[in-house]
KOLTOR-473956 format. One record per residue (C-alpha): residue number from 1; x, z, y. Coordinates in steps of 0.2 Angstrom, whole numbers, plus 5000, padded with zeros to 4 digits. Each point is the difference from the previous one (the first is absolute). Layout:
BEGIN
num->NUM	px->X	pz->Z	py->Y
...
***
This chain:
BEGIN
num->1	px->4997	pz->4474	py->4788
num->2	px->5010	pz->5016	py->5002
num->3	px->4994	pz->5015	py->4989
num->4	px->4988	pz->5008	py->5011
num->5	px->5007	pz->5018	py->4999
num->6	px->5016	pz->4991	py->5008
num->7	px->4990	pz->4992	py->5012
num->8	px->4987	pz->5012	py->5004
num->9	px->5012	pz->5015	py->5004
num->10	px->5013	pz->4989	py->5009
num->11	px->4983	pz->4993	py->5011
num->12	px->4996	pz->5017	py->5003
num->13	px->5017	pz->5004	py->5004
num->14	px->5000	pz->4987	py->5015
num->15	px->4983	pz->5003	py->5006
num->16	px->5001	pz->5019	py->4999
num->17	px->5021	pz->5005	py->5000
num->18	px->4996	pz->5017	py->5007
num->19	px->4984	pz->5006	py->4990
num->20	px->5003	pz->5012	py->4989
num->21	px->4997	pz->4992	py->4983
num->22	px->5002	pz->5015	py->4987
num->23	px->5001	pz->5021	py->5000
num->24	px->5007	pz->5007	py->4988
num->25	px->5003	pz->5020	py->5003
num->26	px->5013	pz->5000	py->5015
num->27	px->5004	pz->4981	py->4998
num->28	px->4991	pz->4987	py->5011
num->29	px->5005	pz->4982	py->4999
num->30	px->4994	pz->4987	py->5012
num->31	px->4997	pz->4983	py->4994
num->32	px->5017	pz->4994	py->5006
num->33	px->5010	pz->5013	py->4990
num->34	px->4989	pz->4997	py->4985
num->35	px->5000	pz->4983	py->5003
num->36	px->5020	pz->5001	py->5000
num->37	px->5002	pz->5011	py->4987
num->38	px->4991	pz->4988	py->4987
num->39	px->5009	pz->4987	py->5005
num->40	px->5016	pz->5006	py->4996
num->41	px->4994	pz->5006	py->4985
num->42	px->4995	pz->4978	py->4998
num->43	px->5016	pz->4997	py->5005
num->44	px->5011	pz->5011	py->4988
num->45	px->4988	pz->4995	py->4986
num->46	px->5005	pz->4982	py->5004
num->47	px->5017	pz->5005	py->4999
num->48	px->4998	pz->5007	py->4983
num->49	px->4995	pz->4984	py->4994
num->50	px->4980	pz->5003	py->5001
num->51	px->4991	pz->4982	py->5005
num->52	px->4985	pz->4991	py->5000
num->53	px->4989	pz->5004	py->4986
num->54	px->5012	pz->5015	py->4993
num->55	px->4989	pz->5018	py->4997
num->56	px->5005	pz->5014	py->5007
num->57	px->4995	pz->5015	py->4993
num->58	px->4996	pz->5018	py->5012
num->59	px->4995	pz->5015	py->4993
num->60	px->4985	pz->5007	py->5011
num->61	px->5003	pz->5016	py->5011
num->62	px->4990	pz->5005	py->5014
num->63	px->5013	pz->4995	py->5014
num->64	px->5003	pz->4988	py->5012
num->65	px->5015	pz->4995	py->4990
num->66	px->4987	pz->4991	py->4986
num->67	px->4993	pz->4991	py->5015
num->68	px->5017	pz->4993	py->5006
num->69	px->5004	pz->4997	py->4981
num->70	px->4986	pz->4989	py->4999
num->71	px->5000	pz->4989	py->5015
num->72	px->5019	pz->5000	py->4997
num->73	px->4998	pz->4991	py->4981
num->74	px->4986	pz->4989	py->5013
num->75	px->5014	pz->4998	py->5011
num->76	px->5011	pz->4991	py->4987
num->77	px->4986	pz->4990	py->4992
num->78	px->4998	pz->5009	py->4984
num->79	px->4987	pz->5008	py->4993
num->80	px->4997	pz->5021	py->5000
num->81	px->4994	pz->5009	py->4986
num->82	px->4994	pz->5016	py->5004
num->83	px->5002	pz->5014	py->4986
num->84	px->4990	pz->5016	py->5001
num->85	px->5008	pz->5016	py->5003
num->86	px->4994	pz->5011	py->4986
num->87	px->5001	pz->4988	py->4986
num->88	px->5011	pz->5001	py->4985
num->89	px->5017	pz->4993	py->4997
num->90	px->4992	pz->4992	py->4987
num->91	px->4989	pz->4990	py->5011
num->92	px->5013	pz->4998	py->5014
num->93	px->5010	pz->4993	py->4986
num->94	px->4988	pz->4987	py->4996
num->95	px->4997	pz->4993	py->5017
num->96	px->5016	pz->5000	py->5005
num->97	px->5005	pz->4988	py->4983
num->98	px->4982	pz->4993	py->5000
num->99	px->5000	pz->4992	py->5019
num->100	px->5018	pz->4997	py->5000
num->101	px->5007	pz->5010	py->5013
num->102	px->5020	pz->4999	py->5002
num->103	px->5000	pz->5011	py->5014
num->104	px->4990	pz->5019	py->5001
num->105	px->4997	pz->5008	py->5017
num->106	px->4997	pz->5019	py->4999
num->107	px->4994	pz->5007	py->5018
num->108	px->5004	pz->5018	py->4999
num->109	px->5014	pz->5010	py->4994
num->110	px->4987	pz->5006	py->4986
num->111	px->4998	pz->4986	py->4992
num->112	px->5019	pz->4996	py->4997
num->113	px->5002	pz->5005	py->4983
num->114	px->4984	pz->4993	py->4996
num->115	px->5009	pz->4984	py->5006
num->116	px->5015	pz->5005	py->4989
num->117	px->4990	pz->5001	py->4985
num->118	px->4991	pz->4983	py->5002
num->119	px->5020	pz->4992	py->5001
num->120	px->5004	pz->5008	py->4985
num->121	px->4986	pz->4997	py->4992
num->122	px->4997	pz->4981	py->5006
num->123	px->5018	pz->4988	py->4997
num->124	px->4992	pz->4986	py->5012
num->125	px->4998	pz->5012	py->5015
num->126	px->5016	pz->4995	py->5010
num->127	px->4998	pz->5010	py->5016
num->128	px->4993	pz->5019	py->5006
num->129	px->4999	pz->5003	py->5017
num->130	px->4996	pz->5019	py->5003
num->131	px->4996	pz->5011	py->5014
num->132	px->5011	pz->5014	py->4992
num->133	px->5014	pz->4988	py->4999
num->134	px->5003	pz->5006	py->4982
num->135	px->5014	pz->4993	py->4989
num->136	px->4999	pz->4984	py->4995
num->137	px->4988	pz->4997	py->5014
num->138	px->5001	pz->4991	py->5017
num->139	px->4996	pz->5013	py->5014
num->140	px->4983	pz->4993	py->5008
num->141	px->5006	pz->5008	py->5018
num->142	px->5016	pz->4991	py->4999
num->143	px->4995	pz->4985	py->4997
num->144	px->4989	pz->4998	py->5013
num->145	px->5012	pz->5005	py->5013
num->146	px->5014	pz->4988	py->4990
num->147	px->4987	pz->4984	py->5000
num->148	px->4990	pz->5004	py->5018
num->149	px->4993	pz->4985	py->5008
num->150	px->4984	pz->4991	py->5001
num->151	px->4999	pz->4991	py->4982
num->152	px->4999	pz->4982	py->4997
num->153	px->4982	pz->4991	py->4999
num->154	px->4997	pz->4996	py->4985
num->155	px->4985	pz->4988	py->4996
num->156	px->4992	pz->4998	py->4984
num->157	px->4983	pz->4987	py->4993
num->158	px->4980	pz->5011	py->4999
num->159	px->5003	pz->5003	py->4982
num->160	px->5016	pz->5008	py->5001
num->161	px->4999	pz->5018	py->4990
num->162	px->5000	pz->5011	py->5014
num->163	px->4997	pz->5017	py->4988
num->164	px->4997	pz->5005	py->4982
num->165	px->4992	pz->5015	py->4998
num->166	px->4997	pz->5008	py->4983
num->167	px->4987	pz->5007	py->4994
num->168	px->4993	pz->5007	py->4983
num->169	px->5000	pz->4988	py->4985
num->170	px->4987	pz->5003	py->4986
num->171	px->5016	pz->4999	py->4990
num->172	px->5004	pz->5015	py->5009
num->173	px->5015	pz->4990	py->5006
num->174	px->5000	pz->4998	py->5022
num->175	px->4995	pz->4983	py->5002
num->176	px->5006	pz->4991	py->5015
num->177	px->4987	pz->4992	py->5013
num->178	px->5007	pz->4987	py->5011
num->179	px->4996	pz->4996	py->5018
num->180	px->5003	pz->4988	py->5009
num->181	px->5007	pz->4996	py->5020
num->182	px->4982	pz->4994	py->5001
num->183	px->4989	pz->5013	py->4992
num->184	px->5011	pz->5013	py->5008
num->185	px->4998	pz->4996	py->5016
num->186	px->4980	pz->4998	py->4998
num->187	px->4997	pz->5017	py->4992
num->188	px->5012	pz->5007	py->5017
num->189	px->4986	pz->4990	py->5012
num->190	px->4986	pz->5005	py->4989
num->191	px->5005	pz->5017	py->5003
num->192	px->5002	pz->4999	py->5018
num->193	px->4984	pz->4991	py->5001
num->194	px->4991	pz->5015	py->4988
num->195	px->5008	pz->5016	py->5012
num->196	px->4998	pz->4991	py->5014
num->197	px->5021	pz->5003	py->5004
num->198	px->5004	pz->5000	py->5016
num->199	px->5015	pz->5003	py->5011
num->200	px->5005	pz->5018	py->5002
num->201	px->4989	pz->5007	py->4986
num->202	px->5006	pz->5013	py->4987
num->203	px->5001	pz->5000	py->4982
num->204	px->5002	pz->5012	py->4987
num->205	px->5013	pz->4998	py->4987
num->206	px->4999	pz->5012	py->4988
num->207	px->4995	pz->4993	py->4983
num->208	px->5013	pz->4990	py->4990
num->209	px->5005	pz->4985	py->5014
num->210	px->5005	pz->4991	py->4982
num->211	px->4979	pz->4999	py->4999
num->212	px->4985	pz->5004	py->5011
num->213	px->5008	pz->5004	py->5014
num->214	px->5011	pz->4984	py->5002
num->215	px->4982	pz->4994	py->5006
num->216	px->5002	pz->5008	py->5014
num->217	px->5018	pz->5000	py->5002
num->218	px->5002	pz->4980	py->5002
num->219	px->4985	pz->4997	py->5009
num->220	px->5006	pz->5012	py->5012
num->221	px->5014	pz->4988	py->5003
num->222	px->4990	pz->4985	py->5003
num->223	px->4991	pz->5009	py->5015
num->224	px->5015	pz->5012	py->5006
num->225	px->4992	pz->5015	py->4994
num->226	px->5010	pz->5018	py->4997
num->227	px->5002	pz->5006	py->4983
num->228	px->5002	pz->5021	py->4996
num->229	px->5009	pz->5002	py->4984
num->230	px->4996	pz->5014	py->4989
num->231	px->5010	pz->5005	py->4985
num->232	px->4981	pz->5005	py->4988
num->233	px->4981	pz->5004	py->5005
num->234	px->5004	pz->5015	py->5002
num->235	px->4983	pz->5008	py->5011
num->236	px->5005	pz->5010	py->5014
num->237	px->5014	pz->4987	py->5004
num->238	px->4991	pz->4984	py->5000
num->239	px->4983	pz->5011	py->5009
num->240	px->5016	pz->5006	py->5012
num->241	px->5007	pz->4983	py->5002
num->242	px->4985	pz->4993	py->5004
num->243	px->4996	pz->5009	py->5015
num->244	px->5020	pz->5001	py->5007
num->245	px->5000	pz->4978	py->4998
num->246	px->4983	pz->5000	py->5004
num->247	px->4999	pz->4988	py->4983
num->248	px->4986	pz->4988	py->5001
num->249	px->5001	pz->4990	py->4982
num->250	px->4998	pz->5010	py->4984
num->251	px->5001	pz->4994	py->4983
num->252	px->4993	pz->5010	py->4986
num->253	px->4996	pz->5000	py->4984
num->254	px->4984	pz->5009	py->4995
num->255	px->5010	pz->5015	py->4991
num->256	px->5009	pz->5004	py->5015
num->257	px->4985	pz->4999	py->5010
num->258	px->4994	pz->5015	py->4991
num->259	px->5015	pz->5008	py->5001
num->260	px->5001	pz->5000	py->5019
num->261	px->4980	pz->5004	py->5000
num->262	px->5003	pz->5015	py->4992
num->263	px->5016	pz->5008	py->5008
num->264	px->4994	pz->5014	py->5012
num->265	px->5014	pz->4992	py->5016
num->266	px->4988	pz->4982	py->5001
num->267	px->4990	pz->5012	py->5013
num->268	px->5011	pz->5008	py->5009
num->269	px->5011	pz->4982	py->5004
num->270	px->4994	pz->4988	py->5012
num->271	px->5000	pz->4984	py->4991
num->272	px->4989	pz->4988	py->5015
num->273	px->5013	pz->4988	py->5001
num->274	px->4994	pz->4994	py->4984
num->275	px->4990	pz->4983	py->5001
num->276	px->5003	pz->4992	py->4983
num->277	px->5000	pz->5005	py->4984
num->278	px->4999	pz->4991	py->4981
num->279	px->4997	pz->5009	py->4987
num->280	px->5006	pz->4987	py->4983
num->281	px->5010	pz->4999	py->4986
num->282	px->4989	pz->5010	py->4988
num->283	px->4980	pz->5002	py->5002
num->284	px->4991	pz->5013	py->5011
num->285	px->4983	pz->5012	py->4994
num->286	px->4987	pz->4997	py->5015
num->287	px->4999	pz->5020	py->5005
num->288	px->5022	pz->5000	py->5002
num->289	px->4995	pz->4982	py->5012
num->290	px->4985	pz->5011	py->5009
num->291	px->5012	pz->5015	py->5002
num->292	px->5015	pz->4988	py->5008
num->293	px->4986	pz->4992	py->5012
num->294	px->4994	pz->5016	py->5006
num->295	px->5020	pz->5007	py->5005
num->296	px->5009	pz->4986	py->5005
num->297	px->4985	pz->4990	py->5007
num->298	px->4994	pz->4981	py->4998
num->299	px->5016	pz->4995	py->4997
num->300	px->5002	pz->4997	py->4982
num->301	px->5002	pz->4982	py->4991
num->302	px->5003	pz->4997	py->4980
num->303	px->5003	pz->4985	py->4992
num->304	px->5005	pz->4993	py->4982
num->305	px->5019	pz->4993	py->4999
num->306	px->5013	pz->4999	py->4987
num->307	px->5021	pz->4998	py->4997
num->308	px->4994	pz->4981	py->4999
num->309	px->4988	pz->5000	py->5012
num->310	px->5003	pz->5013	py->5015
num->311	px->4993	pz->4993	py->5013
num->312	px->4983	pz->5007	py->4997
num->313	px->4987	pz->4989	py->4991
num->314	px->4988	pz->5010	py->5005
num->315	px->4994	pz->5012	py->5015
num->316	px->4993	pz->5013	py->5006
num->317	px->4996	pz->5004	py->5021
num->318	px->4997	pz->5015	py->5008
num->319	px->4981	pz->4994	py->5007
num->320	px->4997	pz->4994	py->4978
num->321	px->5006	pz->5019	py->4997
num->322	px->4987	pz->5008	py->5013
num->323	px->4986	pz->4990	py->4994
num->324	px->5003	pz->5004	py->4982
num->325	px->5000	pz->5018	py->5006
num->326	px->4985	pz->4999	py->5008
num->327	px->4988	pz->4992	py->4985
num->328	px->5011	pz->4990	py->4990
num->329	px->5011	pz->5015	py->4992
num->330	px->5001	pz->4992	py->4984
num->331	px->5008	pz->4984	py->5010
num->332	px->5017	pz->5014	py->5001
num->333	px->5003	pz->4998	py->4983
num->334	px->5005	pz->4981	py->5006
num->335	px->5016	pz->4991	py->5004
num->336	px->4992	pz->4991	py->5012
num->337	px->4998	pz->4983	py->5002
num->338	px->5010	pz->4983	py->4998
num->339	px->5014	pz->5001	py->5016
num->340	px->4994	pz->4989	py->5011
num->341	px->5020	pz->4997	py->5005
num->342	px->5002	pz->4987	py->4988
num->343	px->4996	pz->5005	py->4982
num->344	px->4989	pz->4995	py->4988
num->345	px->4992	pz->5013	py->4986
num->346	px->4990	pz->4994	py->4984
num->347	px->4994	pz->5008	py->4989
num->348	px->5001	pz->4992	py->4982
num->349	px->4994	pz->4999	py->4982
num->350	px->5014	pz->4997	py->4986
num->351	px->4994	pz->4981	py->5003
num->352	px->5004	pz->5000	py->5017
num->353	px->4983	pz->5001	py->5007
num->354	px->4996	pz->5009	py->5013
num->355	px->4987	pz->5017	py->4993
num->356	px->4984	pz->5000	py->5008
num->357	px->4997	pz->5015	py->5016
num->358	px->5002	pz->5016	py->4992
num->359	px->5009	pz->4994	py->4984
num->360	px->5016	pz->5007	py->4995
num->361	px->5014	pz->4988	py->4997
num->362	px->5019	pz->4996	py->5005
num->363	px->5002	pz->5002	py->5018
num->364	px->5014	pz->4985	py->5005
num->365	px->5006	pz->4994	py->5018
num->366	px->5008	pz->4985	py->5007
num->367	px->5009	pz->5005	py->5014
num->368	px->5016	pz->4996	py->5011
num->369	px->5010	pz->5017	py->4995
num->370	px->4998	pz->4996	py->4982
num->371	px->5016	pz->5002	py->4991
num->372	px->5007	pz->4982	py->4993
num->373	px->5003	pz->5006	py->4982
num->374	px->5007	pz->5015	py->4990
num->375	px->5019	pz->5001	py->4997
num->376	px->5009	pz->4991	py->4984
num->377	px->4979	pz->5002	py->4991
num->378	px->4994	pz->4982	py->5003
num->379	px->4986	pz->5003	py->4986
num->380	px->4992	pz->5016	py->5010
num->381	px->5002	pz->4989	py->5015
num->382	px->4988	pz->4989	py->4992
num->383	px->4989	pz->5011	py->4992
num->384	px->4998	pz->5010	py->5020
num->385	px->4998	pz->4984	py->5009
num->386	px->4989	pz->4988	py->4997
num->387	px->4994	pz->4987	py->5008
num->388	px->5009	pz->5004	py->5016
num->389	px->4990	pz->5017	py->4999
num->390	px->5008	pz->5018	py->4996
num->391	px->4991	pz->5010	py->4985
num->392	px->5004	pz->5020	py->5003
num->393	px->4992	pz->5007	py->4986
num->394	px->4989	pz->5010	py->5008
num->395	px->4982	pz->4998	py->4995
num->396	px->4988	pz->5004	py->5015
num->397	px->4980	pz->4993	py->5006
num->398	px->4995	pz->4995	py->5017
num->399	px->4984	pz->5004	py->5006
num->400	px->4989	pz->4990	py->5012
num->401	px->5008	pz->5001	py->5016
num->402	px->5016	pz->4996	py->4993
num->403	px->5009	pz->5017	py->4997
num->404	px->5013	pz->5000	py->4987
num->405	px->4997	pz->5018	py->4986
num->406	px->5015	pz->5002	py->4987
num->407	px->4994	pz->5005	py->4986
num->408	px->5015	pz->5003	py->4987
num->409	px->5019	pz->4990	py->4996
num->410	px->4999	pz->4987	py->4987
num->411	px->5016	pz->5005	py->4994
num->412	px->4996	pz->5020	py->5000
num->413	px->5015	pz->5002	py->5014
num->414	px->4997	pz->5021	py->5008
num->415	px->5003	pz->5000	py->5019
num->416	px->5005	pz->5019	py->5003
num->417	px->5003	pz->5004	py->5017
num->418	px->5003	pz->4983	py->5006
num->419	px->5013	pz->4998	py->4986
num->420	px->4997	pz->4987	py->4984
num->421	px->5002	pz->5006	py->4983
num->422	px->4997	pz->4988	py->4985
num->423	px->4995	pz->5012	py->4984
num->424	px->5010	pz->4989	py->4987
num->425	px->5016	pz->5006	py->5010
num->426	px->4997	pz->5018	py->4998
num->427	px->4994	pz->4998	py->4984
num->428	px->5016	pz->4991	py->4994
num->429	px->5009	pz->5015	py->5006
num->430	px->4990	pz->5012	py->4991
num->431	px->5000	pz->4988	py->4984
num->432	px->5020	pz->5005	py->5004
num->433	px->4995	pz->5019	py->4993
num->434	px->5002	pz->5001	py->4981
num->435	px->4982	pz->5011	py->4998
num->436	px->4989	pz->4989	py->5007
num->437	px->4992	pz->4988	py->4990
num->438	px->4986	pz->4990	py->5013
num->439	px->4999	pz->5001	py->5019
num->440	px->4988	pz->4993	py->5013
num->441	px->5004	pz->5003	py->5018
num->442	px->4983	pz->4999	py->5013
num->443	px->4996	pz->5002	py->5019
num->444	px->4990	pz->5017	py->5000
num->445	px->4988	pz->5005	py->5017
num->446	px->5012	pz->5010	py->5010
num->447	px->4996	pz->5009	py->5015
num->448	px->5017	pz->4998	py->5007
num->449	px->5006	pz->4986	py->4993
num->450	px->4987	pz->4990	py->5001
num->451	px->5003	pz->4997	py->4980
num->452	px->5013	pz->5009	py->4991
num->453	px->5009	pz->4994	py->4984
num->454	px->4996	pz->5009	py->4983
num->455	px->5005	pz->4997	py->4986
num->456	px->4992	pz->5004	py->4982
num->457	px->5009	pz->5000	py->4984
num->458	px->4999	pz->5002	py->4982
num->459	px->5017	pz->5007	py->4990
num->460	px->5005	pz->4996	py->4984
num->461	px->4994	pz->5010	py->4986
num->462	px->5008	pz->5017	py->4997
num->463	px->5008	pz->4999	py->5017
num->464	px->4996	pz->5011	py->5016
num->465	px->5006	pz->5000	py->5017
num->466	px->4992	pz->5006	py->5016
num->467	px->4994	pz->4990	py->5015
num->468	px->5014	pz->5008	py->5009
num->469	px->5013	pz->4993	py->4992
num->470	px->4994	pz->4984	py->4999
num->471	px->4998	pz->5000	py->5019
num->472	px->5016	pz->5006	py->5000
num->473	px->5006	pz->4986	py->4991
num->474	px->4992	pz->4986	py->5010
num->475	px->5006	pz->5011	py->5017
num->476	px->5017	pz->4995	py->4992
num->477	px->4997	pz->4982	py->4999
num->478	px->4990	pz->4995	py->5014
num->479	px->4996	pz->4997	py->5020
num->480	px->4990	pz->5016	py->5005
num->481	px->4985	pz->4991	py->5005
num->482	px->4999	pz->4993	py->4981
num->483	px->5002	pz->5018	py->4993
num->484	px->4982	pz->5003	py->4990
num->485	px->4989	pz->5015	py->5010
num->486	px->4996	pz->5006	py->4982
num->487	px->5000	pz->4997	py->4982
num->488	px->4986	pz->5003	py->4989
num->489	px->5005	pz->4999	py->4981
num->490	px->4985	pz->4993	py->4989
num->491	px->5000	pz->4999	py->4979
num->492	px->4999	pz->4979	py->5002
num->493	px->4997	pz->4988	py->5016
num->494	px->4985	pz->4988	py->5000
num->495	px->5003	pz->4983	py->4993
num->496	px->4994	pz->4985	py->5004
num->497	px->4990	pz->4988	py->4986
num->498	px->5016	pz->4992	py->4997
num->499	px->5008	pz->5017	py->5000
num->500	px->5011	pz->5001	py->5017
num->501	px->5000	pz->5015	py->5009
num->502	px->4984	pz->4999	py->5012
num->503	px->5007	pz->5005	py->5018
num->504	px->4981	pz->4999	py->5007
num->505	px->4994	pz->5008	py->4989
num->506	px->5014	pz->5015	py->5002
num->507	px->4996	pz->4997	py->5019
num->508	px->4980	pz->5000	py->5000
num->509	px->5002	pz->5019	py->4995
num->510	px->5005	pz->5005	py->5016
num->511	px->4989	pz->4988	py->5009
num->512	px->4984	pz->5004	py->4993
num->513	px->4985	pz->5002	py->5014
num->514	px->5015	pz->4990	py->5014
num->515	px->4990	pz->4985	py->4999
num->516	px->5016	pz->4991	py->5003
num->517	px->5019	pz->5001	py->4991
num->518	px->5008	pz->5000	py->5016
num->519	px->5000	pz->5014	py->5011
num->520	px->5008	pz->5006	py->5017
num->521	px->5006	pz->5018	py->5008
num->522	px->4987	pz->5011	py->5007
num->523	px->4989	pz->5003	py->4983
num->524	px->4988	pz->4991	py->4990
num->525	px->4989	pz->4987	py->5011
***
């Protein structure tokens, strides 16, 4: 089996040679140049050594170069991992040492000393290839041109690692989700099969392509669809974009659709081209899903999915939406229900047995884009998959007709703005500041966010120290989506009967009269 970004861009690039595969500002590529490009990239990396089974690590920018980076490492049978932007040396450090990369791709000239710093800081990282062709860096451009030619196919078994992509530990440590050739290519045909992908249609890039939008950015190449790359969600760009590109696929994540509800351009653009968009990644209020419906149309979908499990487990359709709206409103607060493209959902108790309708339990899913394991953690690998079937840690009910609610994390993880935050990181960091003596970090109901990360904290006795300056320290330290909103200092936290810091009970302060501790942009349901 050839990795299917290999083979589903070089597919493309025979069937369609002349359509134009991606936009980015003034640059358009067709699917033969982009198809070249990569594989020149496959064949330099091959030249560098890179083989079979070898990771190669690309730090995400929203340019056509972080696709070619991609299907290049496909190209030469080793596996991409993808690093977002905006997170820390720290963290970048960690996956690069943690997933064994020997060679660091960085797309744009911006993120070369980034690059720099990760050789510097990591002794195993043998190679940096940089679009700023920095010192001590090969020069992306150059090699491309020095190593042009269509790259050697390279075939590999199902359960080859295709990708590891990293995501937050409760150790506050990235923790590395493996997929396969196999599951990779199932959660690209699931997601053809989900925005019904078709040739010629347009998608939006304009949400990290390291996450959400790769969804529609590698089903795109399946089909033959044109991608339009923007740099951030900026509003007026991606409302203008929209109507120059006549985009027709939108992903969004429930904060951003509030944003772009809100901003006084959405009326004057013409934004019909759109027929599909998915809203994910973080949960939705119903009177945001009711005010989406009645701009953009029937054309909204959601869905429940995961880093290892993205092919959506669960779904949503534009005719479930209208019917909700129209006496089921409280059906909008769903995620829809069990994909009928080939996942399973149950919803267990800590026996394993499945919760009677309306009871809340663990919501776990059987699927063929389910990741194989986690990276060097064989014991979480066991404790997340059992019995062939993936526990999330999310705790939800399904009522009667089969429609899947969250109801709260088991392992108290904050989704703010699409983004996840585990509270022990950002407590460790303020544990790092010599006044604070206790810490709890919580989810609170944010109305643009979704939720937003607060922290509360208790400082030692005869020290003071504003909430400022302890948002000032954690600003030092860490990603800007894990930065705390606020802090609330309080004499003492609450304790459990065993005398641990009690999280929920730090959390249900904020929650009182939600009915839930999960919560979506647009306000309270």
């Amino acid at each position: 089996m050839i990795h299917p970004y290999a083979y589903y861009l070089g597919r493309a690039a025979a069937w369609h040679p002349e359509r134009v595969a991606v936009i980015e500002g003034g640059t358009r590529l067709s699917y033969r140049e982009l198809d070249e490009r990569a594989s020149a990239l496959g064949r330099a990396l091959m030249a560098l050594g890179v083989g079979q089974g070898d990771r190669v690590a690309v730090l995400q920018a929203n340019t056509h170069g972080f696709m070619e980076a991609l299907v290049g490492a496909a190209h030469a049978g080793a596996a991409f991992v993808p690093m977002l932007g905006i997170l820390t040396e720290a963290e970048h450090a960690h996956m690069v040492e943690d997933s064994g990369a020997r060679v660091l791709i960085a797309p744009t000239a911006a993120l070369g000393a980034r690059a720099r710093a990760l050789a510097h800081r990591v002794p195993s990282l043998r190679r940096l290839i940089c679009a700023d062709g920095g010192e001590k860096s090969l020069d992306y451009e150059r090699l491309l041109r020095e190593h042009a030619g269509p790259a050697p196919v390279v075939r590999g078994q199902e359960g080859d690692i295709a990708q590891i992509l990293y995501t937050s530990g409760t150790t506050g440590k990235p923790k590395g989700v493996v997929h396969t050739y196999a599951s990779t290519q199932a959660a690209m045909i699931a997601w053809v099969a989900i925005a019904s992908r078709r040739p010629g249609d347009v998608g939006l890039l304009y949400t990290p392509m390291s996450h959400f939008a790769a969804r529609l950015m590698d089903s795109g190449w399946v089909v033959g669809s044109t991608a339009v790359i923007l740099p951030a969600p900026d509003p007026a760009q991606t409302f203008a974009a929209i109507e120059e590109h006549r985009v027709t696929h939108l992903l969004a994540i429930p904060t951003l659709l509030q944003v772009f509800l809100g901003h006084p351009e959405i009326e004057r653009r013409d934004l019909a081209s759109l027929a599909f968009i998915c809203y994910a990644a973080a949960p939705a209020s119903a009177p945001l899903v009711k005010r989406a419906i009645e701009r953009f149309g029937p054309i909204l979908h959601t869905g429940w999915g995961g880093t290892e499990a993205y092919g959506l487990n669960t779904h949503m359709m534009p005719a479930e939406h209208q019917a909700a709206v129209e006496g089921q409103e409280e059906r909008l607060l769903s995620c829809g229900r069990e994909s009928i493209f080939g996942g399973r959902v149950r919803i267990l108790d800590d026996e394993g047995r499945d919760v009677p309708v309306g009871e809340v339990g663990e919501a776990c899913v059987r699927a063929p884009w389910m990741m194989a394991r986690y990276w060097n953690l064989p014991e979480l690998t066991l404790e997340t998959i059992r019995d062939g079937w993936l526990h999330f840690g999310d705790l939800a009910r399904r009522d009667a007709d089969g429609y899947v609610y969250l109801v709260d994390r088991k392992g108290d993880m904050i989704i703010t703005g699409g983004f996840n935050v585990y509270p022990r990181e950002v407590e460790e960091v303020l544990y790092q500041h010599p006044a604070v003596l206790e810490a709890a970090v919580v989810g609170v109901p944010d109305e643009k966010w979704g939720e937003a990360v607060r922290a509360v904290v208790a400082l030692r006795e005869g020290m003071a120290v504003a909430p400022e300056t302890l948002l000032a320290f954690a600003r030092e330290r860490l990603a800007p989506f894990k930065v705390p909103k606020a802090v609330e200092l309080l004499p003492a936290l609450p304790k459990t009967p065993v005398g641990k810091i009690s999280r929920r009970e730090v959390k249900a302060r904020y929650w009182a009269g939600q009915g839930r501790m999960i919560h979506g942009a647009g306000g309270a349901p």
